[in-house]
C-alpha positions as CSV (number, residue, x, y, z in Angstrom):
1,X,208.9,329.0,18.9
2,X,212.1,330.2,17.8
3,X,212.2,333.9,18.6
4,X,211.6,336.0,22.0
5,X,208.3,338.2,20.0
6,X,204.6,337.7,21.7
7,X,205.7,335.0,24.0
8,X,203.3,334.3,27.1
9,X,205.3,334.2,30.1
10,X,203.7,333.0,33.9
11,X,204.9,335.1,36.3
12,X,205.0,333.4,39.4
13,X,205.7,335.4,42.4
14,X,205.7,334.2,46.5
15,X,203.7,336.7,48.1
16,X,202.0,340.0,46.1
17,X,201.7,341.8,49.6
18,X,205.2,342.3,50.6
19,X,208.3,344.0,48.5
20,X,208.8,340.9,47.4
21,X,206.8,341.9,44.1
22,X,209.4,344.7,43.7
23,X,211.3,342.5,41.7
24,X,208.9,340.6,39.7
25,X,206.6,344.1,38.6
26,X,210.7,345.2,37.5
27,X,211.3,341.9,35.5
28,X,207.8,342.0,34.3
29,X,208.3,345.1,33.3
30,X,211.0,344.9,31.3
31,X,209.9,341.8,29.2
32,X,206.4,343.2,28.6
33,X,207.9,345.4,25.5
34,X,208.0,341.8,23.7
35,X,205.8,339.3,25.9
36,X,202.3,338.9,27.1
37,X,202.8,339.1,31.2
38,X,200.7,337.2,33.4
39,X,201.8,336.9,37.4
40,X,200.4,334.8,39.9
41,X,200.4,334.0,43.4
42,X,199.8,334.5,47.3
43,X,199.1,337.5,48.9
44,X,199.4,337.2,52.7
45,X,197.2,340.2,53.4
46,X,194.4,339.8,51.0
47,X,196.5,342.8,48.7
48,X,199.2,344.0,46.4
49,X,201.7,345.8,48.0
50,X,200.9,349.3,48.1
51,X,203.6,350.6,46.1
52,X,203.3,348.9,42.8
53,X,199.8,348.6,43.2
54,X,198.7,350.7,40.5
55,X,201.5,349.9,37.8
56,X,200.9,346.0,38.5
57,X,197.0,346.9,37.0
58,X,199.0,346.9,33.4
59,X,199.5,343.5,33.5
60,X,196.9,340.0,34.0
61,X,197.5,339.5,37.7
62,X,195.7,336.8,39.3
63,X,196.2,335.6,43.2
64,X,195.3,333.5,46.5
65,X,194.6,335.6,49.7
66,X,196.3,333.5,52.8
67,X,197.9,334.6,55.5
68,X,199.8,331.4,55.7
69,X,200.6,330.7,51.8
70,X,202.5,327.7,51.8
71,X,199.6,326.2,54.3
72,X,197.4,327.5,51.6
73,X,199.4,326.3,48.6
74,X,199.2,322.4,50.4
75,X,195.6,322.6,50.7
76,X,194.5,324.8,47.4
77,X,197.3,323.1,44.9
78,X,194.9,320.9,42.4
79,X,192.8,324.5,41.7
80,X,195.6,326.7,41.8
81,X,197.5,324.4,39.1
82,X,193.9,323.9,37.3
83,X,194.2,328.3,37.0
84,X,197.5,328.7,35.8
85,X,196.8,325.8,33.3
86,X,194.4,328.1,31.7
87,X,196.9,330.4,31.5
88,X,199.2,328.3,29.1
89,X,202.6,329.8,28.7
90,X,205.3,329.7,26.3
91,X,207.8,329.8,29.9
92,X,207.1,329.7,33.3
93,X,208.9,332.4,35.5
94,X,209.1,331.8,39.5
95,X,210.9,334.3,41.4
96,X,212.6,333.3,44.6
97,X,213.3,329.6,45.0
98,X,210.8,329.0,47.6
99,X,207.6,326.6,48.4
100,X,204.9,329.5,47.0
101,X,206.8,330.2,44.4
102,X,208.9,328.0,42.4
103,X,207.3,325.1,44.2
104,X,204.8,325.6,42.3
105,X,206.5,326.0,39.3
106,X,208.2,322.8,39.8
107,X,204.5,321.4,40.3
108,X,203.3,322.6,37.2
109,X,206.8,321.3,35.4
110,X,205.8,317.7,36.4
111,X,202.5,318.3,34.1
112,X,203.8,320.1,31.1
113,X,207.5,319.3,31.1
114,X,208.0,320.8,27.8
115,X,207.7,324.2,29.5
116,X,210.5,325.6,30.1
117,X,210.8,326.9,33.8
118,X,213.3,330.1,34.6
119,X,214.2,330.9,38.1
120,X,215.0,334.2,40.0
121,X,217.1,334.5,42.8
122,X,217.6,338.2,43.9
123,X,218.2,336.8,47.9
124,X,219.5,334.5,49.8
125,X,216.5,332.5,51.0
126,X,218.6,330.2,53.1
127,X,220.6,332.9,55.0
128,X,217.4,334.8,55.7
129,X,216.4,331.6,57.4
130,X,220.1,331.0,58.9
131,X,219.2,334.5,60.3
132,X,216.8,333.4,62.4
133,X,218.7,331.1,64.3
134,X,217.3,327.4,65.5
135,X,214.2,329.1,66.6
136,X,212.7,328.1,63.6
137,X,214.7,324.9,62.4
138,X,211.8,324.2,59.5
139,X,212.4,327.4,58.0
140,X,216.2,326.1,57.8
141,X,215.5,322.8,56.7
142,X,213.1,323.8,53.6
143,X,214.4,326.8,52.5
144,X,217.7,323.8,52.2
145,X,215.6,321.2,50.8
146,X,214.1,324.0,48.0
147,X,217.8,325.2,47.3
148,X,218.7,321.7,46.4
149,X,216.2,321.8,43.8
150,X,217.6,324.9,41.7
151,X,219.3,322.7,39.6
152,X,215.9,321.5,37.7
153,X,215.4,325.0,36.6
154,X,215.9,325.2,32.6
155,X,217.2,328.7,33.4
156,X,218.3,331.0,36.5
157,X,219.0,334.5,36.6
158,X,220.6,336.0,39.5
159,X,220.7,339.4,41.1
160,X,224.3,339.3,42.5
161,X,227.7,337.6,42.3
162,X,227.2,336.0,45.7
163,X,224.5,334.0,44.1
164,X,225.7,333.9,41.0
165,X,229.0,331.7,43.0
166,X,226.3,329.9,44.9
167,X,223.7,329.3,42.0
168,X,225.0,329.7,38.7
169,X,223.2,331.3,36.1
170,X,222.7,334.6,34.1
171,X,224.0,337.5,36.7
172,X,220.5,340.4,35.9
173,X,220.8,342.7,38.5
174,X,217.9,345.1,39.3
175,X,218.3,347.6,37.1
176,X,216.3,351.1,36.2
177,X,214.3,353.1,33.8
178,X,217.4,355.4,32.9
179,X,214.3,357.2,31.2
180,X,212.1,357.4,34.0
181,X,214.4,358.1,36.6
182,X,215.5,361.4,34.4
183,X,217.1,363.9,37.0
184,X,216.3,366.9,34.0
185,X,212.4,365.6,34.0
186,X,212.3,366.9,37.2
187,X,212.0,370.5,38.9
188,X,213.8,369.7,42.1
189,X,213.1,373.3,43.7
190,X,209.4,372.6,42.7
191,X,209.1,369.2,44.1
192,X,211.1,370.1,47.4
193,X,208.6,373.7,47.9
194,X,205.5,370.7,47.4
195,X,207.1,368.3,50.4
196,X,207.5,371.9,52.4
197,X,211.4,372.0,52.4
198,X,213.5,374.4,51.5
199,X,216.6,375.4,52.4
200,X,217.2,372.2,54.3
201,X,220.2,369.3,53.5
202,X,217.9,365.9,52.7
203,X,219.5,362.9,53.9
204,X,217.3,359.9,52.5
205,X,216.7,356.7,53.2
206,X,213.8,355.4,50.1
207,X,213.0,352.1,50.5
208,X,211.8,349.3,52.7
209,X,213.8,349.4,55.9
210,X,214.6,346.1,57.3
211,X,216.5,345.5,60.6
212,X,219.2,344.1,58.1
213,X,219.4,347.3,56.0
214,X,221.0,349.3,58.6
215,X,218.6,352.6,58.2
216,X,218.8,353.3,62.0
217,X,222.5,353.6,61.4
218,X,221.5,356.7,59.6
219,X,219.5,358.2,62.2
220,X,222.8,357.7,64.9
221,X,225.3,359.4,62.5
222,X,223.2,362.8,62.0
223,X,222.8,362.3,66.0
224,X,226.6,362.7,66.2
225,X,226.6,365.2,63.7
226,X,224.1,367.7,65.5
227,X,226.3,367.1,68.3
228,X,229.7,368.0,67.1
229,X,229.0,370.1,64.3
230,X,227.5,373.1,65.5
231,X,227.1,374.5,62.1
232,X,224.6,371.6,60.7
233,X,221.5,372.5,61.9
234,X,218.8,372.5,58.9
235,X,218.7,369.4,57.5
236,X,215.8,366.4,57.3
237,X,216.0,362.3,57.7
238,X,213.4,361.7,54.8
239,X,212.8,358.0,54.9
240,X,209.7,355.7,54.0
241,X,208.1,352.4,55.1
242,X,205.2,350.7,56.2
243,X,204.6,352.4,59.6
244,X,202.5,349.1,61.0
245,X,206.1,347.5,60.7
246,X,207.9,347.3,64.0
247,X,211.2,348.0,62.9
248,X,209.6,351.0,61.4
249,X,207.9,352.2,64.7
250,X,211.5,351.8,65.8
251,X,213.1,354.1,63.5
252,X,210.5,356.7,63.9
253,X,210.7,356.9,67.5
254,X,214.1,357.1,67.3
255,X,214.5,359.8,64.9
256,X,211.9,361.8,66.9
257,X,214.2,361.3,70.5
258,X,217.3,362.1,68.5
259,X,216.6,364.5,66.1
260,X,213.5,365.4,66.7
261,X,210.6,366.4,65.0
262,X,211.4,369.1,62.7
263,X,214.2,367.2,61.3
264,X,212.2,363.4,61.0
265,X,210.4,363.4,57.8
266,X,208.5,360.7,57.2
267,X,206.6,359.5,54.4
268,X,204.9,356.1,55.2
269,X,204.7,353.7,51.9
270,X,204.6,355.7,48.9
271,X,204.1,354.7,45.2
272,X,206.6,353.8,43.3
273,X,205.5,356.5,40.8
274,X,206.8,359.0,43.6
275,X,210.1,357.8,43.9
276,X,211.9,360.0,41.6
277,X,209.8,362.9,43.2
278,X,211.6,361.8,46.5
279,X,215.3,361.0,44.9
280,X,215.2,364.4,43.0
281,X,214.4,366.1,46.0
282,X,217.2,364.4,47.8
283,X,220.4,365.9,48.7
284,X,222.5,362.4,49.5
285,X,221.1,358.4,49.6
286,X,222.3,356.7,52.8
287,X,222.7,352.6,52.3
288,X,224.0,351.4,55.1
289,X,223.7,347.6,55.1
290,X,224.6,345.7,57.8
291,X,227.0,342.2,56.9
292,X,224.4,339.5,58.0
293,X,223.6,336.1,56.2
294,X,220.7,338.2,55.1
295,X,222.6,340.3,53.1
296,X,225.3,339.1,51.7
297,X,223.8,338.3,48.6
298,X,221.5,340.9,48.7
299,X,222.0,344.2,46.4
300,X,219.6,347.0,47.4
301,X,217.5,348.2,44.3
302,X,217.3,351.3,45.3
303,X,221.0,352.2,44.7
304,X,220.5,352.2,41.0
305,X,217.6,354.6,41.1
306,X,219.9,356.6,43.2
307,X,222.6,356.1,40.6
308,X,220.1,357.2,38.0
309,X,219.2,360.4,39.4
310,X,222.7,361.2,39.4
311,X,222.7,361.1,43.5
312,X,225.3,361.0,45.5
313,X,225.3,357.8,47.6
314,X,227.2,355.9,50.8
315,X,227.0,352.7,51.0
316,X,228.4,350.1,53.4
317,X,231.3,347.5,51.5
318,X,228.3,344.9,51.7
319,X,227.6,341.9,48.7
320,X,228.0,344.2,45.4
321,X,227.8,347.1,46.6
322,X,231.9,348.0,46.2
323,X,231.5,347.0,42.6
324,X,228.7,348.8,41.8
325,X,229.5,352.2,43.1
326,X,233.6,351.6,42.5
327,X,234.5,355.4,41.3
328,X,231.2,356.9,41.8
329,X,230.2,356.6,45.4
330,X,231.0,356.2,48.7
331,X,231.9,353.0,51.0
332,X,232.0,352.6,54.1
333,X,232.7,349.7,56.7
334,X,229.7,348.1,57.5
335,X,227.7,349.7,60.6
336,X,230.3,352.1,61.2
337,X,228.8,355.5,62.3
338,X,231.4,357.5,62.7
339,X,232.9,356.7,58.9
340,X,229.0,357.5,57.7
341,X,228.8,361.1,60.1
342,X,232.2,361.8,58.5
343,X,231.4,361.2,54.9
344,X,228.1,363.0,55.2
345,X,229.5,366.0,56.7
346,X,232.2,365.9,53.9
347,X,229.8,365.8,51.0
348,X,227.7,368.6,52.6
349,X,231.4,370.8,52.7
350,X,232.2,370.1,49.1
351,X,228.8,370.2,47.2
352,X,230.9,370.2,44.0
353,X,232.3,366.3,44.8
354,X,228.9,365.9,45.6
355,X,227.8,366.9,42.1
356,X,230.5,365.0,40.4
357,X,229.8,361.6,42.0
358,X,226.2,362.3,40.9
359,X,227.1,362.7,37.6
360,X,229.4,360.0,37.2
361,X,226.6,357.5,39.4
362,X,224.0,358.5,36.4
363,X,226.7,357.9,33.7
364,X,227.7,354.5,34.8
365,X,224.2,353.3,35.3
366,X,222.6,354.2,32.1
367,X,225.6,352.4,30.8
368,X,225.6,348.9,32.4
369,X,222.2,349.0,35.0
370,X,219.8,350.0,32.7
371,X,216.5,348.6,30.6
372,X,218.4,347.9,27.8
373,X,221.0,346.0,28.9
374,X,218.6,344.1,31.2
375,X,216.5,343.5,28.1
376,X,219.4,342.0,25.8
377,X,220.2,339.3,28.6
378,X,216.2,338.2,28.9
379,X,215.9,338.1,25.0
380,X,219.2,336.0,24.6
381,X,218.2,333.7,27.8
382,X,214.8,333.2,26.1
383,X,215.7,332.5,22.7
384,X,218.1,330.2,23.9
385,X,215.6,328.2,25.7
386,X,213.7,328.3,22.6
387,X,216.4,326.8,20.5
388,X,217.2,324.4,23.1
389,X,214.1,323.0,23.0
């Protein structure tokens, strides 16, 4: 092989049922314009995750229902190797260097070592753990001993500088369908009558909130707001999520006490089809992310289809964040709701700087966070392998 055309690429992902699949349908996504995609793995609740349910259908998906999958990766490995055997790939593709994941890749290595094996890390693994305290020292001591192993991987990619520092590698960060995520495909006013809003400022949160992410952050600052600035009265908290998820419960309950219910719109877990239905009927993107050892390395996906709807967005100075949005956004200090009430009030006052950072937010991602540049990396890590090889 000696080109990046028709390759077969095994997809190995560490759990189908959570967001963690985000990543690996975007990846998948991207190289399936030259490769034939095929994705493995657990799935904790017996299911894809709801949101890339549908678009996952275009590709040869295969997993293991567990609820505990490294228990079930221990007891099921010779059958679960003997599948993806069957499979057999030009390049093995594990995202997430963890047990389910590239544990198995390494597994499956051992067998065919002329494979090459690629790595994605789009989090830190071992900070999530650190997170957690000594509560749960086993997380800590194999999300360690599966970090020390990185370095067996042909090839890593990398999601942001933090773990570029840390791991090395190719820096991909998430990245968007500039074509997709179109702001002139859309009929905002259309879209907005649909969700039943109307004259009402939209402050969004579209994603999955995590405790980490900072969303009820959100919900504290338009508190103040309604509270010192008598003149902001119509406006909505639209904001999505699994509502089983207690952190979720939390943020709905709150909302409801706080700004009650006229002004709490949520929408549970929607399709990732609808999320430039959402964006485009979005006034401003909160992304408030808190400094933890959880995410410091991580960079929210969502801000680049915020960027790409030409949105205007706050952020918190967390991992890339700064970089990303340097000249068209907003930053704030981390968890700091006064700065976040202020900066939302001002963008509601001057709708024109609003616009402009938009504009210049679309501009910049279609020109450095988009398909094709994501694309042009995969090819040139690929055929490098090849040639390598």
């Amino acid at each position: 092989m000696t080109g990046s055309e028709n390759i077969r690429i095994l997809m190995i992902t560490p759990n189908f049922s959570n967001n963690c699949i985000g990543r690996t349908f975007l990846i998948a996504d991207i190289l399936s314009e030259f490769s034939e995609i095929h994705i493995v793995g657990p799935a904790s609740s017996g299911d894809i995750w709801s949101p890339v349910k549908e678009a996952l259908k275009r590709f040869h998906c295969s997993y293991f229902s567990s609820r505990f999958p490294a228990l079930s990766l221990l007891k099921n490995t010779k059958s679960i190797l003997a599948e993806t055997m069957n499979i057999n790939p030009d390049i093995i593709y594990a995202f997430k260097p963890l047990p389910t994941s590239y544990g198995l890749g390494l597994l499956y290595k051992l067998k065919k070592s002329e494979i090459p094996l690629m790595l994605d890390i789009d989090d830190w693994e071992l900070g999530f753990a650190l997170n957690t305290g000594w509560r749960h020292p086993a997380s800590i001591f194999i999300t360690s001993f599966i970090e020390h192993l990185v370095r067996f991987s042909n090839a890593i990619t990398v999601s942001s500088y933090f773990l570029k520092h840390r791991f090395g590698g190719y820096y991909l960060p998430h990245v968007v369908d500039t074509s997709l995520y179109d702001p002139s495909k859309y009929d905002r006013e259309k879209i907005r009558q649909q969700l039943g809003i109307y004259d009402e400022i939209v402050i969004s949160f579209i994603g999955t909130p995590r405790k980490h992410k900072g969303v009820d952050t959100i919900v504290l600052a338009l508190n103040k707001l309604l509270r010192t600035s008598s003149h902001l009265k119509k406006f909505k908290f639209l904001f999505t999520g699994n509502p089983q998820d207690t952190y979720v419960r939390f943020l709905i309950n709150l909302s409801l006490r706080l700004l009650g219910k006229e002004r709490t719109f949520f929408l549970g877990m929607t399709p990732k089809a609808h999320e430039p239905l959402l964006l485009a009927a979005s006034d401003i993107i909160c992304i408030p992310q808190r400094k933890s050892y959880s995410s410091i390395g991580q960079v929210p996906a969502k801000v680049f289809t915020a960027m790409s709807m030409a949105k205007p967005i706050i952020a918190s100075a967390v991992s890339d964040l700064p970089i990303i949005l340097r000249g068209c956004g907003i930053i704030i200090p981390p968890e700091d709701i006064d700065a976040l009430a202020k900066q939302i009030m001002y963008l509601i006052e001057n709708p024109q700087v609003a616009e402009t950072l938009g504009q210049r937010a679309r501009a910049k991602c279609v020109e450095k966070y988009s398909y094709i540049a994501a694309r042009k990396t995969l090819k040139s890590i690929i055929n490098e392998l090849f040639f390598d090889s």
